[in-house]
C-alpha positions in Angstrom: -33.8 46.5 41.9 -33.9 43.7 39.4 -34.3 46.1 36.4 -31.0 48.0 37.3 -29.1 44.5 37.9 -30.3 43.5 34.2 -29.1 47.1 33.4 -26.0 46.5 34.9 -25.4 42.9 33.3 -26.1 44.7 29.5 -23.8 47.3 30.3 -21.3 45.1 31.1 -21.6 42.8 28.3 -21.5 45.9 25.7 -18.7 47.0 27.1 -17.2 43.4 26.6 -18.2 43.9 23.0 -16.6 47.1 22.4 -12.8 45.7 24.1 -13.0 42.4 21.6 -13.9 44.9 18.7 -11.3 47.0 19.8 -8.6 44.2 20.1 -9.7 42.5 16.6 -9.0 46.0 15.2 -5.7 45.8 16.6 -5.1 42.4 15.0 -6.6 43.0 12.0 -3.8 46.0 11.8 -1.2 43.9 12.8 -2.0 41.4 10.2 -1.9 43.8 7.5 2.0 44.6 8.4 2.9 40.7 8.9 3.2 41.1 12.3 2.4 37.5 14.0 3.3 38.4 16.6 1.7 41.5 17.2 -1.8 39.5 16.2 -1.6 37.4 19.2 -0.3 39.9 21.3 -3.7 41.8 20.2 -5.4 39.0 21.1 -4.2 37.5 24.1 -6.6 39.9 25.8 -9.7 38.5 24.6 -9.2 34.6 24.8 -11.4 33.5 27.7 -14.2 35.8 26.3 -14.2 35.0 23.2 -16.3 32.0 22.8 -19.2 34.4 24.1 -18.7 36.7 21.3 -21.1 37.0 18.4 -20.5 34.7 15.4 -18.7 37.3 13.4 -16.2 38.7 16.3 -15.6 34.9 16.8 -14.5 34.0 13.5 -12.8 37.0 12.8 -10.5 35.9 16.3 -10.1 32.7 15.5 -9.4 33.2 11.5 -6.5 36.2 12.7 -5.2 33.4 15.1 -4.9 31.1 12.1 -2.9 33.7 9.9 -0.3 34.4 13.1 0.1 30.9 13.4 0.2 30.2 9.6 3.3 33.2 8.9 4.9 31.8 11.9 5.1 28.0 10.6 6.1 29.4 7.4 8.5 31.5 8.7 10.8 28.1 9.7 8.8 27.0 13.3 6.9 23.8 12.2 5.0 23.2 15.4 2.8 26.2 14.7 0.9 24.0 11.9 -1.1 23.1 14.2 -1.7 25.8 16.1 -2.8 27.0 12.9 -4.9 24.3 12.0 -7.1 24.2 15.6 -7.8 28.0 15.1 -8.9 27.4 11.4 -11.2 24.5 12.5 -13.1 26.3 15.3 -14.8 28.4 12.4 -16.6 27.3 9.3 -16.4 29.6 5.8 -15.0 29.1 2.5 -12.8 31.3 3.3 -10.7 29.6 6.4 -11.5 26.1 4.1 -9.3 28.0 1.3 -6.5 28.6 4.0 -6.9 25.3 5.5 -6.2 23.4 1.9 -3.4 25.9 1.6 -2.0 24.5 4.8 -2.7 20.6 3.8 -0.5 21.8 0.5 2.3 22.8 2.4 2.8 20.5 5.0 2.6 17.5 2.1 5.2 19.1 0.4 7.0 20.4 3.5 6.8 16.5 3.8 8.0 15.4 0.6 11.4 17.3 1.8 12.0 16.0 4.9 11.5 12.4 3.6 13.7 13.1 1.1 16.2 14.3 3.8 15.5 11.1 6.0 13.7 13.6 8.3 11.2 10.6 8.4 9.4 11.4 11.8 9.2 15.2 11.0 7.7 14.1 8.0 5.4 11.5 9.3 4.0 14.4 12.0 3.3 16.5 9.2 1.5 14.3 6.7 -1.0 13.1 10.2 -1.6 16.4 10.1 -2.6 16.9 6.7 -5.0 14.3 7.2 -6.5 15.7 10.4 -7.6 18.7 8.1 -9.1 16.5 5.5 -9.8 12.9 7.4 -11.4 11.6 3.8 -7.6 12.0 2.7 -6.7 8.7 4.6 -3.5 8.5 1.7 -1.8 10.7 4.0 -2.6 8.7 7.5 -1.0 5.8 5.0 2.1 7.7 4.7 2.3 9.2 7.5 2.4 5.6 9.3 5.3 4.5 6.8 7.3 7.5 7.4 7.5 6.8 11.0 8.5 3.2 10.6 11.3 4.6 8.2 12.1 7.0 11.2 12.0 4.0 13.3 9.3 6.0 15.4 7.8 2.6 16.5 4.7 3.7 18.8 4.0 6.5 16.3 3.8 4.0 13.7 1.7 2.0 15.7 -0.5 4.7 16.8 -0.7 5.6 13.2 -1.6 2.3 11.5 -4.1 1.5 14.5 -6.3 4.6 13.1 -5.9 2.9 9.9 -7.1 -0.6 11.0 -10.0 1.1 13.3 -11.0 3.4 9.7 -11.4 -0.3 7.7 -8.5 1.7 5.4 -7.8 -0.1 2.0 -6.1 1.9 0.4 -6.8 -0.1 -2.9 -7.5 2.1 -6.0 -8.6 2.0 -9.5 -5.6 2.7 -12.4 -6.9 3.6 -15.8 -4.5 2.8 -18.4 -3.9 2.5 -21.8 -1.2 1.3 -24.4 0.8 4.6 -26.3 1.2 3.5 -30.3 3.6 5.6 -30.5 5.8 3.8 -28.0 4.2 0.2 -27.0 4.2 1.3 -23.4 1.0 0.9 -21.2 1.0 4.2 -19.5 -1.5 5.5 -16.3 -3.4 8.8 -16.2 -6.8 9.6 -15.4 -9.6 8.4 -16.4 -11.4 11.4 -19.1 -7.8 11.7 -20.3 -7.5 8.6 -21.1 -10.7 8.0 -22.6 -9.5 10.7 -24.9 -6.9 9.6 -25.8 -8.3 6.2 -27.0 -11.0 7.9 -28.9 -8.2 9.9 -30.5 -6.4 6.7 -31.6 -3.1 8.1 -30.0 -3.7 5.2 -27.3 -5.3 1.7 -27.3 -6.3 -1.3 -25.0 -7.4 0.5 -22.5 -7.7 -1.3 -18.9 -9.2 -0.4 -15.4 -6.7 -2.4 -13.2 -7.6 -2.0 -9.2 -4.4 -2.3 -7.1 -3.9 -4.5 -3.9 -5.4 -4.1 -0.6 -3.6 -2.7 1.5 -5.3 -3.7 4.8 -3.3 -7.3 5.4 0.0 -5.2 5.1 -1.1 -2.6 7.3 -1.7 -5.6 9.9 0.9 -7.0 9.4 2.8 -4.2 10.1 1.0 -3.7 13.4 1.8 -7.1 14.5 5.8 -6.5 13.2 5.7 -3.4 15.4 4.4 -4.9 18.4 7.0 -8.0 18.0 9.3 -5.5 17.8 8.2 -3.5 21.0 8.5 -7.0 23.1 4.4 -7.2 23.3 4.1 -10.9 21.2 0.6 -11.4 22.8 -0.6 -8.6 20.3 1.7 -9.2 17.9 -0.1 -12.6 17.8 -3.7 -11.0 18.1 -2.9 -8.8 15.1 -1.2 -12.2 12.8 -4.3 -14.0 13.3 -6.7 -11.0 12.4 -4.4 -10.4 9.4 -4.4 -13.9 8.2 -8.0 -13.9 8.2 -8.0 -10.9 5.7 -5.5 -12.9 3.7 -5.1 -16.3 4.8 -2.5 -17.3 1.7 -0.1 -14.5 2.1 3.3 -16.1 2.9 4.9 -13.4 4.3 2.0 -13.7 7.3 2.4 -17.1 7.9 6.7 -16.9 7.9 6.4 -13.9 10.0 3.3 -15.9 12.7 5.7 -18.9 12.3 9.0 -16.7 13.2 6.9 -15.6 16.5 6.0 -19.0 17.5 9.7 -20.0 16.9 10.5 -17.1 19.4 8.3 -18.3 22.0 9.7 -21.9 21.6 6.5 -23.7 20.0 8.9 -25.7 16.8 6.3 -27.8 16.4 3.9 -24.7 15.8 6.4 -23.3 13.6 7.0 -25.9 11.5 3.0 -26.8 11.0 3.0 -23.0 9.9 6.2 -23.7 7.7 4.4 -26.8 5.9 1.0 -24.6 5.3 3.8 -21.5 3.5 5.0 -24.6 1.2 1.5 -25.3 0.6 1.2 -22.1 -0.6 4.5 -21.6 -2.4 6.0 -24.9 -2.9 9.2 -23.9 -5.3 10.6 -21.2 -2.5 13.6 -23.2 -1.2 14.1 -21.2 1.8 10.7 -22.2 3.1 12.4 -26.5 2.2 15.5 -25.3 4.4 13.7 -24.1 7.5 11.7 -27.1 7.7 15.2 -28.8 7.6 16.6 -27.3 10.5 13.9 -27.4 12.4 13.2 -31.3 11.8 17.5 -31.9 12.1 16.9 -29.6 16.0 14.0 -32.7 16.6 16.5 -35.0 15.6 13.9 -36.6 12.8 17.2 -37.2 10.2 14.5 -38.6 7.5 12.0 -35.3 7.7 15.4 -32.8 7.3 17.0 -34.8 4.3 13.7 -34.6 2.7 13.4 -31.3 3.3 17.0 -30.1 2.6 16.8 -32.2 -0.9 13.7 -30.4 -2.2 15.4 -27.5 -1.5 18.6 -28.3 -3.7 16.6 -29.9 -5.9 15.3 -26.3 -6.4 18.3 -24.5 -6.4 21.4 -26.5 -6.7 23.5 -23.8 -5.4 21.5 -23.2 -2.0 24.6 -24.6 -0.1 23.8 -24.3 3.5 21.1 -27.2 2.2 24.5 -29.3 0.9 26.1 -28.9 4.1 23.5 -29.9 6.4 22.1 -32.3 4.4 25.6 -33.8 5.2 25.5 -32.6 8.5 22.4 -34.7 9.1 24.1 -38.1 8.5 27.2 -36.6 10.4 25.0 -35.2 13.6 23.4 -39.1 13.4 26.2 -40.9 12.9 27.6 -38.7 16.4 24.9 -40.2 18.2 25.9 -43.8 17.6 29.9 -42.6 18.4 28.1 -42.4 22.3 26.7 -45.5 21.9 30.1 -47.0 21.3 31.7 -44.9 24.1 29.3 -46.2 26.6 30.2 -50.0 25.8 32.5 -50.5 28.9 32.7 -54.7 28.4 35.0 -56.8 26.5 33.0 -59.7 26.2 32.4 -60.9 22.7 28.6 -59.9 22.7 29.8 -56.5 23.5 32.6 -56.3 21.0 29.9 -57.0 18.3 28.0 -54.5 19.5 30.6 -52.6 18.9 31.3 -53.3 15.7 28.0 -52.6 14.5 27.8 -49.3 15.7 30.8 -48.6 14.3 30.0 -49.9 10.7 26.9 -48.1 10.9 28.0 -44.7 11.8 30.8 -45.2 9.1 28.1 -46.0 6.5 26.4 -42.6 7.6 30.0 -40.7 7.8 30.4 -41.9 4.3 26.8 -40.3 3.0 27.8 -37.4 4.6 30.8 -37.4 2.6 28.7 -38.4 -0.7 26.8 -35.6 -0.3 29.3 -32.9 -0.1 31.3 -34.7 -2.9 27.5 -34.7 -4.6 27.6 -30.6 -4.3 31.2 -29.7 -5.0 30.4 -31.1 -8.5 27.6 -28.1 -8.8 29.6 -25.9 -6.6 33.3 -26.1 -7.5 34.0 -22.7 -6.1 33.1 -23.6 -2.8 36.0 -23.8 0.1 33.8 -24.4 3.0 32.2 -27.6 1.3 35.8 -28.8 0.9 36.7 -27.9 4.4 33.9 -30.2 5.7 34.5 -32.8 3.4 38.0 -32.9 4.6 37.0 -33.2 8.0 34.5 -36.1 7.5 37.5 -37.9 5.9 39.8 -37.7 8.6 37.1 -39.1 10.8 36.5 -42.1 8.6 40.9 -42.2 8.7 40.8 -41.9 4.3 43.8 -40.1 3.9 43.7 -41.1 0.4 40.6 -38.8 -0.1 41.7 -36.5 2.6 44.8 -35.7 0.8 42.8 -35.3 -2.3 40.3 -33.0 -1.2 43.3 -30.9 0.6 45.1 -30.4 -2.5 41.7 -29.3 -4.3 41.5 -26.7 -1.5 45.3 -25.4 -1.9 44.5 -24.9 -5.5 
């Protein structure tokens, strides 16, 4: 009984055998006319057997599935890449390697285009899956992240550039240069060429340069995503992991400072602001923030500081003129509700009274210095004269009010 079960068992297994040869005839025939769809149709039969199959039945089915799904994607339908590329890598031969490259070609170039044609997140599905055929090309998982932030693809992007943090990518690379005689220009290319070319004497000085890491960007770019997605706990996370690949990039510490700002920590911010100055003490954008953010804390002494480094530095920064003048202006308001909350008319309050008033005067008037300080550098400039006006009709010169309105009818 057993031996005609076992009988039984072989006999249906042959028979097995013989229908998958049969259908990877079909296939095969189908494939020969360019008929896709005919190939799958051929083997739709076989699918859940397949696996079973000897080795050469198995990659002959899964190599005639890559080719229908290969003329298909190159027939217009996209999608069937990757179809394409799962049949290709359930086998292993030079052969299906050839077709897989072949594939990789395409879709790089397929992505070229769509870039080109701000098809960003077509592109940036394409390139990924270059890069799943050859995962030592981690280029393409580069630019297939960057497409999808162009596409504005966000959790693609962020799904892309985590596989590039988790991989350790770099992305840095060596460029071998040299100078051309002929023209003075220091011109790349690779590195036997070059070598040539200098032995030649066509070319001279030549230079291995290495280009940037790429890692702190590719953090950073995580953390800019998440910001951007509402999650600022991670954002956070990935600022402090990326400053600690590159604490002295300012960009970092600007964008970690912008977040803190966000969640309302000034003081945080403006700590963060001082370190960027540190870092890059001539950018007068970094002066100005620190200016608003001391004039918001009401320390007058910390923002004029601040707001004068940053004219110092460029003269014509005038947002820095006018609140620099602002400052004594926003000061000398403070005093104005001093005044208005003296109710007496006794004598001690009257001087009180006075004071104040001299005193925010005396600031009114710096406020007024500076503005007529930055007109001289700034001629040009209306809204310095429209301020300037106003501070003089609070201080009731209509001498100089009348002045600066005629320079602004000019």
């Amino acid at each position: 009984m057993k031996q005609k079960l076992l009988l039984v068992v072989a006999i249906f297994a042959s028979a097995i055998s013989f229908a998958q040869k049969d259908e990877l005839k079909a296939a095969k025939k189908a494939l020969k006319a360019n008929d896709a769809q005919g190939v799958l149709d051929a083997l739709k039969p076989v699918e859940g057997t397949i696996d079973s199959a000897d080795e050469k039945s198995k990659v002959a089915y899964y190599e005639f599935l890559g080719d229908a799904y290969t003329i298909l994607a190159k027939a217009g339908d996209d999608s069937q890449f990757e179809n394409a590329i799962k049949a290709y890598q359930q086998v292993e031969s030079n052969e299906v390697a050839d077709k897989l490259k072949g594939i990789s070609n395409d879709l790089v170039n397929s992505a070229v285009a769509d870039n080109q044609n701000s098809n960003f997140v077509d592109a940036a599905t394409k390139l990924h899956m270059s890069y799943s055929i050859s995962p030592r090309d981690t280029i393409y998982l580069y630019y297939a992240a960057s497409s999808a932030v162009s596409g504005k693809d966000y959790p693609l992007a962020l799904q892309y550039y985590n596989e590039l943090k988790d991989l350790n990518y770099d992305g840095s690379e060596v460029k071998f240069t040299a100078v051309d005689v002929a023209t003075g220009e220091r011109v790349a290319m690779d590195k036997a060429q070059r070598d040539i070319m200098v032995k030649a004497g066509t070319h001279k000085d030549p230079k291995d340069e290495k280009t940037e890491s790429k890692r702190s960007e590719i953090i950073k770019n995580i953390a800019l995503i998440y910001t951007q997605e509402g999650d600022d706990e991670k954002a956070m996370e990935a600022y402090v992991d990326a400053r600690k690949v590159n604490p002295n990039d300012v960009s970092l510490i600007l964008n970690q400072a912008n977040l803190y700002f966000k969640q309302g920590d000034k003081d945080k911010f403006k700590s963060l602001m001082n370190e960027a100055i540190e870092v890059d003490p001539q950018n007068p954008d970094l002066h100005y923030n620190i200016g608003v953010i001391s004039m918001e804390q009401n320390d007058y002494e910390a923002a004029r500081a601040a707001y004068s480094k940053c004219i110092e530095i460029d003269p014509s920064y005038i947002n820095a003129h006018l609140n620099l003048s602002t400052s004594y202006i926003n000061e000398g308001n403070l005093l104005v509700e001093q005044m208005n909350a003296i109710r007496g008319n006794s004598a001690k309050d009257i001087a009180k009274y006075d004071s104040l008033k001299a005193q925010k005067e005396a600031l009114f008037k710096k406020g007024a210095d500076a503005l007529e300080a930055a007109y001289k550098t700034n001629p040009e400039n209306k809204e310095l004269l429209e301020q300037l006006k106003n501070i003089y009709g609070a201080l009731s010169d209509f001498v100089n009010y009348k002045r600066v309105q005629d320079l602004i009818d000019q």
